[in-house]
SEVOVEX-772613 format. One record per residue: chain; z, x negated, y negated of N, C-alpha, C in turn. Coordinates in steps of 0.02 Angstrom, whole numbers, padded with zeros to 5 digits. Layout:
// residues N
chaine n_Z n_X n_Y ca_Z ca_X ca_Y c_Z c_X c_Y
A Z X Y Z X Y Z X Y
...
//
This chain:
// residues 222
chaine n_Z n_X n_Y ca_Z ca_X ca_Y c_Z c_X c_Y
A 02378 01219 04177 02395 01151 04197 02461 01130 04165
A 02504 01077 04188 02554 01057 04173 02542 01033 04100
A 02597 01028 04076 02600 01001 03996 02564 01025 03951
A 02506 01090 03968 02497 01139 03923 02501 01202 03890
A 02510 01205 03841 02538 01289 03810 02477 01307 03768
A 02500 01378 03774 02459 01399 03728 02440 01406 03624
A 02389 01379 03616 02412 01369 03539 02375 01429 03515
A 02364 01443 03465 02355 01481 03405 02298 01465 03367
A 02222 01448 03378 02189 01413 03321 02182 01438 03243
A 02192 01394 03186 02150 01454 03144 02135 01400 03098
A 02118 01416 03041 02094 01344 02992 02121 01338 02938
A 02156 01264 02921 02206 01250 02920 02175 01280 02829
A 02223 01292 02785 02222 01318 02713 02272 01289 02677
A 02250 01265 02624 02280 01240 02565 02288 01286 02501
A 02340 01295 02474 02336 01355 02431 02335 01289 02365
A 02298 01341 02300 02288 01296 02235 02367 01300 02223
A 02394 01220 02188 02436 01208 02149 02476 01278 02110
A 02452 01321 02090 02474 01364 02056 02463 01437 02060
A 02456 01429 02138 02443 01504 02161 02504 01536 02193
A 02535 01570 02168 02600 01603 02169 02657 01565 02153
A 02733 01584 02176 02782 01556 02162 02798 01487 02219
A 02848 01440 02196 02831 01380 02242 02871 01409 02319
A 02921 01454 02329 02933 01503 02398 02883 01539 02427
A 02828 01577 02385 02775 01608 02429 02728 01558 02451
A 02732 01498 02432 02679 01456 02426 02709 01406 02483
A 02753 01395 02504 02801 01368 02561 02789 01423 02640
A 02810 01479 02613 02796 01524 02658 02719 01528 02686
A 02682 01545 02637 02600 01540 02684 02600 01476 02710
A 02606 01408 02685 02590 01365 02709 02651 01354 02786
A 02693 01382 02800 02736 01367 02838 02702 01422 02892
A 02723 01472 02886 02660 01518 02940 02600 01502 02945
A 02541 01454 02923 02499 01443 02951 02509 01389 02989
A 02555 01314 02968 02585 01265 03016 02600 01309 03070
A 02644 01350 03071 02681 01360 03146 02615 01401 03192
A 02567 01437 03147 02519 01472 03190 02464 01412 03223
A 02429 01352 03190 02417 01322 03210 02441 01281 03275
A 02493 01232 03253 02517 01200 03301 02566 01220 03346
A 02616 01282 03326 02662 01304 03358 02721 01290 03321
A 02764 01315 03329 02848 01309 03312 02864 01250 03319
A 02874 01214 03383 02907 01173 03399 02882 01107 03359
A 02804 01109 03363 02761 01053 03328 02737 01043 03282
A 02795 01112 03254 02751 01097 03156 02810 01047 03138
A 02773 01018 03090 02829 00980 03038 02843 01014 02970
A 02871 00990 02951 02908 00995 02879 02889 00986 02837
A 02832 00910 02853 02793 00862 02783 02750 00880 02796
A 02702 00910 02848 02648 00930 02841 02676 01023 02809
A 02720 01052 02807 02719 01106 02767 02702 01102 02706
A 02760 01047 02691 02757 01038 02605 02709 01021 02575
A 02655 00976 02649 02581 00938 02596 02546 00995 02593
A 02536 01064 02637 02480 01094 02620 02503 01142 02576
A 02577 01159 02565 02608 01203 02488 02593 01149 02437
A 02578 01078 02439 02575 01040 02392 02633 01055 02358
A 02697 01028 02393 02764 01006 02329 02791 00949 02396
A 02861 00918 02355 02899 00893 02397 02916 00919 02455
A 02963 00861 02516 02997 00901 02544 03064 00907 02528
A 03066 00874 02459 03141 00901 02420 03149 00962 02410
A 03079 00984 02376 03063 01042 02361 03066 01106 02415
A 03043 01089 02478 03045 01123 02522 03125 01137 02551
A 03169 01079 02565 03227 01067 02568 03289 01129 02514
A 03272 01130 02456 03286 01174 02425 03292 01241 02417
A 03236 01229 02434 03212 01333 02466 03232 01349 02545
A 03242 01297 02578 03234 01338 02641 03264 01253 02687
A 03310 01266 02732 03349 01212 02758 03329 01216 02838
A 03275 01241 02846 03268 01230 02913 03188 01272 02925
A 03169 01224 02997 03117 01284 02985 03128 01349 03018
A 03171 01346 03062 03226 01415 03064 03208 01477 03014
A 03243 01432 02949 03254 01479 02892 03176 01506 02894
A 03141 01456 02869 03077 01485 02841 03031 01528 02895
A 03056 01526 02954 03012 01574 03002 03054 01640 03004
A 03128 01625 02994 03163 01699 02964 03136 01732 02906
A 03114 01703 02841 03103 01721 02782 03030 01760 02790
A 02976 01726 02814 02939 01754 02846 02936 01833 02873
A 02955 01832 02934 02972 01897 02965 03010 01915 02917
A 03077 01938 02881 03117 01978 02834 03066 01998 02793
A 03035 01943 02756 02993 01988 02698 02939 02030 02703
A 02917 02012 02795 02834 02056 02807 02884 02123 02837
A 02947 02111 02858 02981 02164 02907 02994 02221 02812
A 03018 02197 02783 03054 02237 02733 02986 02281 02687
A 02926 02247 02704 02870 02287 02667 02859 02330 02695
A 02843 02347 02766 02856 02372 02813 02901 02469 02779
A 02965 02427 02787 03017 02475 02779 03006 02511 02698
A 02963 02503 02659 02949 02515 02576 02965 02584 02573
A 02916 02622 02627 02917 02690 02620 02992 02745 02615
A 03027 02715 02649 03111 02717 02647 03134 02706 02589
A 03137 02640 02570 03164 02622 02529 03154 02655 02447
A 03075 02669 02440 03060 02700 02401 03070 02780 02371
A 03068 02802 02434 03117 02883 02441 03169 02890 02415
A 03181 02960 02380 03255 02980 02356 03307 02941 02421
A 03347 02909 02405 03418 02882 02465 03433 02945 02498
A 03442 02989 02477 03452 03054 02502 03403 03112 02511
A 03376 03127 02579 03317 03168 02563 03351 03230 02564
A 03299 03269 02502 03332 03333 02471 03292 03400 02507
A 03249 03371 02556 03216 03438 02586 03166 03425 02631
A 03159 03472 02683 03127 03463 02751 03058 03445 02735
A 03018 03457 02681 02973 03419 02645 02985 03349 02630
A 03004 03340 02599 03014 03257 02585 03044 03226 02638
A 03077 03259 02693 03113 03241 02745 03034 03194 02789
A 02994 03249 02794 02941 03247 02848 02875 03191 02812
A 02892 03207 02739 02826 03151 02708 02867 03082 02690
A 02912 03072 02708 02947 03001 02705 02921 02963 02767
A 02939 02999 02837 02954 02984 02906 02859 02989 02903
A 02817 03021 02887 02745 03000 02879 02732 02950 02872
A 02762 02925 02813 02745 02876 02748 02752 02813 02791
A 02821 02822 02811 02860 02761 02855 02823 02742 02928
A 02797 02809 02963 02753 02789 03019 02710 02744 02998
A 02666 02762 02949 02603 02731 02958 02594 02658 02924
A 02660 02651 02877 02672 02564 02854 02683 02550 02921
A 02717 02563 02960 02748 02522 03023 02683 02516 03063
A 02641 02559 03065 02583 02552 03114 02559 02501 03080
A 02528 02511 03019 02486 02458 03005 02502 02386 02983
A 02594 02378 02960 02633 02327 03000 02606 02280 03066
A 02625 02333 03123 02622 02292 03178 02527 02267 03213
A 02482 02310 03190 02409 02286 03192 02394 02240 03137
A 02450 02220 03085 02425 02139 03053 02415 02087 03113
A 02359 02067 03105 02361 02010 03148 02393 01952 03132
A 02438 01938 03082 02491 01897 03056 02548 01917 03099
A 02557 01962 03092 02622 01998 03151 02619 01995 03211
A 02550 02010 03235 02527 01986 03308 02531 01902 03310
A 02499 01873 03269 02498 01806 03286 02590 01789 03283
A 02632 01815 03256 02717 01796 03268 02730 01800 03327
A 02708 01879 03368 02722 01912 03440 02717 01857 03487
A 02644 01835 03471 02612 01784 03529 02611 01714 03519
A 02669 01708 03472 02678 01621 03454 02751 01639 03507
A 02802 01680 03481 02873 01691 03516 02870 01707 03605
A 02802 01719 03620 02774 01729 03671 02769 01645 03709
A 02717 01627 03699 02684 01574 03697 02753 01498 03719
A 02792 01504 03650 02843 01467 03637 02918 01476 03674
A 02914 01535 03728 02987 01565 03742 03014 01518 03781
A 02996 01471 03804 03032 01416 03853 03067 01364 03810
A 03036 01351 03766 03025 01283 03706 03072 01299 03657
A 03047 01357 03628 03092 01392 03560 03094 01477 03584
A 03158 01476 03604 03169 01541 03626 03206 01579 03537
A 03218 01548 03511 03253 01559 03448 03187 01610 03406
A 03126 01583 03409 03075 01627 03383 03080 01696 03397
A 03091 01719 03461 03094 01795 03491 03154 01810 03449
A 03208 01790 03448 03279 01818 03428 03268 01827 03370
A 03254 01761 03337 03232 01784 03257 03200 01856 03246
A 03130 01846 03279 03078 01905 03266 03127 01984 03295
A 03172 01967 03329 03194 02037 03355 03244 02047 03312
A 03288 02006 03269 03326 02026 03241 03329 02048 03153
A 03262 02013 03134 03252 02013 03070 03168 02061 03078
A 03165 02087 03134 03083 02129 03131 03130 02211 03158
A 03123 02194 03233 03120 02273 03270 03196 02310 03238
A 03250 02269 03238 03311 02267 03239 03339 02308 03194
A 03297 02271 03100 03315 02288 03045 03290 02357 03040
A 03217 02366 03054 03184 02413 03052 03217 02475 03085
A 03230 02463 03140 03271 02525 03191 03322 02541 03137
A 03381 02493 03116 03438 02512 03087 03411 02543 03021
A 03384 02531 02991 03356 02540 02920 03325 02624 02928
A 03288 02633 02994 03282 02713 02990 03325 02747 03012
A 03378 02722 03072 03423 02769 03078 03474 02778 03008
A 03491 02727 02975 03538 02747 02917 03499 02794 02886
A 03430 02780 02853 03399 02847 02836 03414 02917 02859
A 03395 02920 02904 03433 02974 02955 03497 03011 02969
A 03533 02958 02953 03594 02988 02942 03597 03006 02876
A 03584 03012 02823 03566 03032 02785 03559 03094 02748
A 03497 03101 02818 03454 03171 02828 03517 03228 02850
A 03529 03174 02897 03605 03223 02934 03642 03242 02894
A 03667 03212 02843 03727 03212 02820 03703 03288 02753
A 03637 03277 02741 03623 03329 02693 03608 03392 02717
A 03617 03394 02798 03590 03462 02837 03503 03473 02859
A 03489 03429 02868 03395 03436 02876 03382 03406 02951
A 03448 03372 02991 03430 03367 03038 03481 03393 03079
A 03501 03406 03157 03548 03422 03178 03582 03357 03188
A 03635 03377 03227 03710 03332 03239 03677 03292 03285
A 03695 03226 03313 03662 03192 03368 03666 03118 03340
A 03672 03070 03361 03660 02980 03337 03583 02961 03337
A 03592 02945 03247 03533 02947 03214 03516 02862 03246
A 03536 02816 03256 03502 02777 03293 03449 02796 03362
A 03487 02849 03413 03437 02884 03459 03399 02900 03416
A 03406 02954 03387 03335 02963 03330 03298 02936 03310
A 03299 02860 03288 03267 02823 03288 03230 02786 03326
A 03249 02776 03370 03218 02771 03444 03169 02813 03450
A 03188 02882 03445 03130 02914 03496 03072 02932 03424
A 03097 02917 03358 03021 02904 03331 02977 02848 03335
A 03031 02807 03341 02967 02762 03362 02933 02722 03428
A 02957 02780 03490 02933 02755 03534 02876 02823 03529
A 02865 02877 03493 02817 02911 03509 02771 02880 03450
A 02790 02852 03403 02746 02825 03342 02698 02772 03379
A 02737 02708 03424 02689 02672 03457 02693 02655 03524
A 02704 02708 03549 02712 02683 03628 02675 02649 03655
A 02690 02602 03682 02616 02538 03712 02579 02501 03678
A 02597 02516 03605 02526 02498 03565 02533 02438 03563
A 02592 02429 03561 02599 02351 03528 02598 02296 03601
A 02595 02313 03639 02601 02272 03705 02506 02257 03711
A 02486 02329 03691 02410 02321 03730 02371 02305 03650
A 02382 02281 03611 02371 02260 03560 02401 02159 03569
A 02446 02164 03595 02462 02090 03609 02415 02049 03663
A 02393 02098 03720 02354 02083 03770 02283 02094 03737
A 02264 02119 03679 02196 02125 03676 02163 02173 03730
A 02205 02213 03731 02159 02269 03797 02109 02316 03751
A 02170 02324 03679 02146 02385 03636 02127 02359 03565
A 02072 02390 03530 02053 02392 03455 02125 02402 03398
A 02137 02356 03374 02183 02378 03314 02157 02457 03273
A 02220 02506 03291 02187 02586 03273 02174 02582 03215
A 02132 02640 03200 02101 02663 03140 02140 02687 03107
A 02129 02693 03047 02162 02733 02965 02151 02805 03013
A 02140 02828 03035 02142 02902 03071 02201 02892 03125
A 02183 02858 03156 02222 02862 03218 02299 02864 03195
A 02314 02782 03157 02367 02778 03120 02395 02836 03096
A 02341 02885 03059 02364 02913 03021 02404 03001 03069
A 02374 03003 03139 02378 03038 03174 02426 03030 03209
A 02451 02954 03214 02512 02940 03262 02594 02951 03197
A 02573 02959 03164 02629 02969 03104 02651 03016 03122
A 02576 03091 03093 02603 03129 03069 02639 03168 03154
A 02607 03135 03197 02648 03160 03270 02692 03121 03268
A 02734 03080 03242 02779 03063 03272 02839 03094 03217
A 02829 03100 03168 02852 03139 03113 02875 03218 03137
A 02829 03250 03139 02827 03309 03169 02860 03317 03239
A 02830 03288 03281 02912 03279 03356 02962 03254 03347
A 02987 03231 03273 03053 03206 03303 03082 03276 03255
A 03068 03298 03198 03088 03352 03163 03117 03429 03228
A 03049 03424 03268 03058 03468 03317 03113 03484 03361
A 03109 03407 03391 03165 03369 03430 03237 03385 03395
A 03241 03371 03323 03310 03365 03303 03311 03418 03264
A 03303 03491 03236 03284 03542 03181 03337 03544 03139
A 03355 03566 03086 03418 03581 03045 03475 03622 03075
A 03517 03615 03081 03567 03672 03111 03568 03732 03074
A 03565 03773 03112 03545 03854 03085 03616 03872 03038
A 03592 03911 03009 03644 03946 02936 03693 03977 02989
A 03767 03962 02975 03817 03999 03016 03853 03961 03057
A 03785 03890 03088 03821 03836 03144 03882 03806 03126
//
């Protein structure tokens, strides 16, 4: 019907006075405003009353709710990326090459089956007429960083001889369209069960393993 969208229900949470720092405590309370009511119809003062601080306070940390739905996605996108980050910067061998790109599948799987992450998908969904800025955000501080963040990895790999010659951004691509092909669409639609610690753990080590295949070291002599 006219003049209705789709909302998000969930119940509304107040975190105690002194449960984390006063930014994480802005942030939950700002992602559950926007999951509730939506982007467009959260406010500001109702953020700050259920972080319980000002909205000086809020004002301080974060100048828009822009910002704070960026800060959001960056910090769930960058946990995400740990497994990378955590790795030698330089992988020193087709072993560590292959248990990084593991490591990294299966944060990203179980990344995108948070239903926190789904509930972002289907707010930027929901909201794309109203606040088209949500999708851009989420694409540029989620899929975006992530893509770039493994291809530099990658080049990396290249640069130490563990993968062949080729643009490690394609590379990146084609791991992670075999890591989740569809999943995340039929996971947005609710067609499919958020996968199992097996499955997850099966779509890694295949997607790990085909792209190694796909790209092999250049042979001694090349």
């Amino acid at each position: 019907m006219k003049g209705k969208r789709a909302v998000i229900r969930v119940h509304p949470t107040r975190p105690p006075p002194g449960d984390g720092s006063l930014r994480e405590r802005l942030l939950r309370a700002a992602f559950a405003v926007f999951r509730e009511h939506g982007f467009s119809d959260a406010s500001t003062l109702e953020i700050a009353t259920r972080a319980q601080v000002s909205k000086r306070d809020l004002y301080a940390q974060f100048d828009s709710k822009e910002a704070m739905l960026t800060a959001c996605i960056t910090e769930r996108a960058g946990r995400m990326r740990q497994p990378l980050s955590l790795a030698s910067q330089v992988p020193d061998s087709p072993e560590a090459l292959k248990a990084t790109l593991f490591e990294f599948g299966k944060s990203l799987l179980h990344g995108l089956a948070d239903p926190d992450v789904l509930a972002v998908y289907r707010l930027a969904i929901a909201e794309s007429a109203r606040a088209p800025e949500i999708a851009r955000i989420l694409d540029k501080a989620g899929r975006e960083a992530n893509h770039f963040a493994l291809g530099a990895w990658l080049a990396e790999a290249q640069a130490n001889g563990l993968i062949c010659d080729g643009d490690p951004a394609a590379m990146a691509a084609d791991f992670l369209a075999i890591l989740g092909s569809a999943l995340l669409i039929r996971l947005l639609l609710r067609v499919r069960d958020p996968p199992t610690a097996g499955e997850i753990e099966s779509r890694a080590r295949t997607a790990s393993e085909s792209l190694i295949l796909l790209y092999p070291p250049p042979r001694r002599g090349d």
